[in-house]
N, C-alpha and C positions, 0 to 999 in steps of 0.2 A: 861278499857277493858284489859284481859289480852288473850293470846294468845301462846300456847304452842303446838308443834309436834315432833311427830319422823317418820323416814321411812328407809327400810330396804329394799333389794333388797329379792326376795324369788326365786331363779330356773333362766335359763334364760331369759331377757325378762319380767322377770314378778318383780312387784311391791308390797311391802303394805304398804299403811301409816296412821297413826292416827294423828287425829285432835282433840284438844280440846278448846273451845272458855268461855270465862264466862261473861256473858253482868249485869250491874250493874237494878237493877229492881223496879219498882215500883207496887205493888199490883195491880191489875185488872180485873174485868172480861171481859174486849173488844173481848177477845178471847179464844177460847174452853181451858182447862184447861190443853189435853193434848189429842194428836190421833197420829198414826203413820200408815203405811201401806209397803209392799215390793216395790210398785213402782206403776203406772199408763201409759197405751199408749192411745193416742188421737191423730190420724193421718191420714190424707185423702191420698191418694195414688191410683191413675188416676180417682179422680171423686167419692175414694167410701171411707166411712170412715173403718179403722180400728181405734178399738176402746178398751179400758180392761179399766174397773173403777179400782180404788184403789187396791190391793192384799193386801189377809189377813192383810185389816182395822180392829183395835182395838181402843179403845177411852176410855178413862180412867173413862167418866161417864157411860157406857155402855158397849159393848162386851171388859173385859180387855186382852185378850187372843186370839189368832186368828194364824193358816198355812195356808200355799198351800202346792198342791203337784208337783206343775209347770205350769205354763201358756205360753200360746203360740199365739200371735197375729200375723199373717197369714203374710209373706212376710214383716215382720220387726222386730223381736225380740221375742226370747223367756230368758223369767224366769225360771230360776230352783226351787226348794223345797226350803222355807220358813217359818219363824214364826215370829209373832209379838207378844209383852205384853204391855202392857201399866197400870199400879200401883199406888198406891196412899194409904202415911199412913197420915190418918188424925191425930194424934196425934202428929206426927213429924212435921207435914208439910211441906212434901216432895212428891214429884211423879216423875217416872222416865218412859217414852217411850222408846221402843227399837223396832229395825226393824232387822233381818238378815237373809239374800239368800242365797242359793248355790254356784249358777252360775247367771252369764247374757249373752247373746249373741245377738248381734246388727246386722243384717243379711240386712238390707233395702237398703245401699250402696252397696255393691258388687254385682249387676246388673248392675249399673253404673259404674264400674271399682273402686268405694273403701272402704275403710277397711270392715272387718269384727273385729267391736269392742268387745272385750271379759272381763268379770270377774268370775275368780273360787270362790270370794264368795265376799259381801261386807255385809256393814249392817251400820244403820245411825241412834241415838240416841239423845235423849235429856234429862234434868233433871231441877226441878224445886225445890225451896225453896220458903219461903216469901218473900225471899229479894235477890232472883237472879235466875238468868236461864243458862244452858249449853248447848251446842250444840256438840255431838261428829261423826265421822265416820271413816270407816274404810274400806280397800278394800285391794285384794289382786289379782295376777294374772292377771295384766292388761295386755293388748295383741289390736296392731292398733292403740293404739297411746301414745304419750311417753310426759306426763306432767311435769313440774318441779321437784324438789324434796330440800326443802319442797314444799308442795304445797300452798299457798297463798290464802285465803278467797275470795271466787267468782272469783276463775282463771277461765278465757275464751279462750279456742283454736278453732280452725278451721281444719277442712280437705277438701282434695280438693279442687283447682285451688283457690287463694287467690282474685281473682275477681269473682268467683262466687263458691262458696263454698258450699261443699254439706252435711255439717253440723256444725255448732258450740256448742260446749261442754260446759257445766261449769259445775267443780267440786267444792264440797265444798262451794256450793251455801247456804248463810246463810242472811235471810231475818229477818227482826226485823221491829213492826208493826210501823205505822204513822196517829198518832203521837203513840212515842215511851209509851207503859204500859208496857217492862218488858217483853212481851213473842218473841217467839224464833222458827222461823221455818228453818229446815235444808234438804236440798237435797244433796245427798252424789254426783247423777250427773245428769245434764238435758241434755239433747240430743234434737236440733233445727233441724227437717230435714229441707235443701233447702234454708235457712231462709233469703233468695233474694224475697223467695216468688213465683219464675217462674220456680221451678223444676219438675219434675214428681211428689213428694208429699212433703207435707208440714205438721205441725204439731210437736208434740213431743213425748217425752220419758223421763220418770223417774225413775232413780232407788235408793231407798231407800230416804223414807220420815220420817220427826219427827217432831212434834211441842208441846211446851211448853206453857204454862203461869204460872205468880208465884201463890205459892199455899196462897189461904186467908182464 
């Protein structure tokens, strides 16, 4: 496995950094070839769900091309404008997903006294060969909460009273299947509301999706 980043401060207050991961691969089809999306919420919040399937889903065997113009899930989060691609040269054999947002804005704590989580733009990518797979992301303009730098593959924080926490983060969330065939999925950030379980809402958030398998 190799493993490479940079990050750079941009304005005050705000961050951007890039990831790049390369996982060694064995051909497969256990898993879709390649799909990506802006992000997904799936959260109940007093009894009701709020809910956003996938944003501007692309799939590499299907729609390869896909935007929004912003989505707005009611008392937790709004996505800015968006595009997704998702590619595939069969001659090469190579395919490459890509996801990239505007903005994000995380609004479901601060009823409850905390943050209001922000990004002025991210985007979460993957790439595919015969014989390996990538995982990269990128974000900028963080604002609410203040991560490492580098940041470290599936870093996990917290906000909010450390015994009962009203959300836990992971950035740079990168999953790899079991048993291992090579492909590659990456969340640039998952957002757990409440995740005690006993809060006013539960559920999560996603922002910027990719997934990979090697190309046969």
């Amino acid at each position: 496995m190799m493993l490479s980043r940079s990050a750079r401060r941009v304005g005050a207050g705000a961050v951007a950094v890039v990831a790049a991961m390369a996982l060694t691969a064995v051909p497969a089809g256990a898993t879709p070839l390649g799909q990506t999306s802006l992000g997904e919420v799936d959260v109940t919040k007093s009894g009701h769900a709020v809910t956003v399937p996938p944003i501007a889903p692309c799939d590499v065997t299907a729609d390869q091309q896909n935007s929004s113009k912003g989505t707005h899930a009611y008392g937790v989060a709004t996505f800015g404008a968006g595009t997704t691609t998702c590619t595939k040269d069969a001659g090469a054999k190579t395919a490459k997903m890509q996801a990239s947002g505007d903005s994000f804005d995380l609004t479901a704590l601060v009823a409850y006294g905390g943050p209001e989580i922000r990004l002025s733009s991210y985007s979460a990518s993957c790439a595919a060969t015969a014989t390996s797979t990538t995982a990269n992301y990128e974000f900028h303009g963080l604002q609410g909460v203040t991560p490492p730098k580098p940041i470290p593959v599936n870093y996990t924080t917290t906000v909010g009273p450390a015994d009962h926490p009203q959300a836990r983060l992971t950035f740079n969330e990168v999953i790899q299947a079991d048993p291992n065939d090579g492909s590659v999925t990456i969340n640039m950030l998952r957002i757990e509301l409440f995740p005690d379980g006993d809060g006013p809402m539960s559920g999560e958030v996603i922002v910027g999706h990719a997934a990979c398998s090697p190309v046969s």
